[in-house]
N, C-alpha and C positions, 0 to 999 in steps of 0.2 A: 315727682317734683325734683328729686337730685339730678335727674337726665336734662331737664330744661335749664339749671339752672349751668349744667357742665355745656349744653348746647350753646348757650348765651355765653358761657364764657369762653369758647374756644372762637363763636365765630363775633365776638367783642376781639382778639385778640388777631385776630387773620383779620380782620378790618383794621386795625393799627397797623402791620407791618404793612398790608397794601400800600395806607395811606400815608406812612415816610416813604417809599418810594416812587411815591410819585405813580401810581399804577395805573389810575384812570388816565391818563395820557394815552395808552395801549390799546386803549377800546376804538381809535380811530385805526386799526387796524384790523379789526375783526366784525368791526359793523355790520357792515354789507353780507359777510358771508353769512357769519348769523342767520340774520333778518330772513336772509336767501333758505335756508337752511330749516327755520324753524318755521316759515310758510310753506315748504316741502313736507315739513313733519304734518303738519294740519291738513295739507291737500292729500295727502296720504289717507290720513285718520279718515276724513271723509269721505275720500273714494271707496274704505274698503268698509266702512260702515255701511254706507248705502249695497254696496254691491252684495254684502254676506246674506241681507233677507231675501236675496235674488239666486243666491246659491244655496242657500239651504230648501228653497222651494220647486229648485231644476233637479237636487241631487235625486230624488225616488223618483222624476221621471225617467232621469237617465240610467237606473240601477235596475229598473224593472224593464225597460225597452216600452214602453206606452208611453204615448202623449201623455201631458196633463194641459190641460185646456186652463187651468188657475195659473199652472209656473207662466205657459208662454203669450196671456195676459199682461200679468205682471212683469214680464222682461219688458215685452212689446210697450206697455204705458210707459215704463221708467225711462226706454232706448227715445223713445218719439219726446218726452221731456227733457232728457239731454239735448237731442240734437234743435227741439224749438226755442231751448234756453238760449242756445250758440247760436242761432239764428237771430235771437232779438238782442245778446249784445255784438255784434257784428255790426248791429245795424248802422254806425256812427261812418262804419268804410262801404257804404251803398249811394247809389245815387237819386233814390227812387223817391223820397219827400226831403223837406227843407231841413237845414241844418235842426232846426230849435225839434221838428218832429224827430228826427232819426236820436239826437240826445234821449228824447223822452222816451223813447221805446227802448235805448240801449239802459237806461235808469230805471224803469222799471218794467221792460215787458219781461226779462226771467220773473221774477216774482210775479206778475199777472198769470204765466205759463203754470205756473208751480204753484197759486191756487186756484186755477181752475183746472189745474189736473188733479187737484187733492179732491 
């Protein structure tokens, strides 16, 4: 209890000086890159979430030198999932149906892809 209330007091006190100085003024400086920055941090996280059950299931085929007919399953669905996601949101810059179709496929054909490959 003494840590929360030292917690409280320190960032009660670093919130005062910010705010005689005027410090949120500052944040129109740093917005963008943030923003930039911390959706980097997420595209990340996610790329390398999904990719690890991909690599932990290629690592004993490739340490033993044998196929494994499970790992190159598994790449093969996740690789054809990527690339039909990219395919349905693209679809807004195609000229193949009418505006209000190519939105709806760009809105929701990754998700339709992504459960009907689940």
């Amino acid at each position: 209890l003494p840590m929360y209330a030292w917690c409280g007091i320190w960032t009660s006190i670093y919130l005062a000086v910010l705010a005689s100085f005027n410090a949120s003024g500052l944040i129109r400086y740093c917005t963008r890159f943030t923003e930039d920055v911390f959706n980097a941090l997420l595209a990340f996280n996610f790329v390398a979430e999904g990719a690890s059950p991909l690599w932990r299931g290629l690592q004993p085929a490739l340490a033993t030198g044998r196929k494994s007919a499970d790992a190159l399953l598994a790449l093969n669905a996740a690789l054809g999932t990527s690339v039909a996601c990219r395919a349905f949101a693209g679809a807004p810059r195609s000229r193949v149906f009418s505006a209000k179709a190519r939105a709806l496929l760009a809105d929701f054909g990754p998700a339709a892809v992504v459960v009907s490959a689940s």
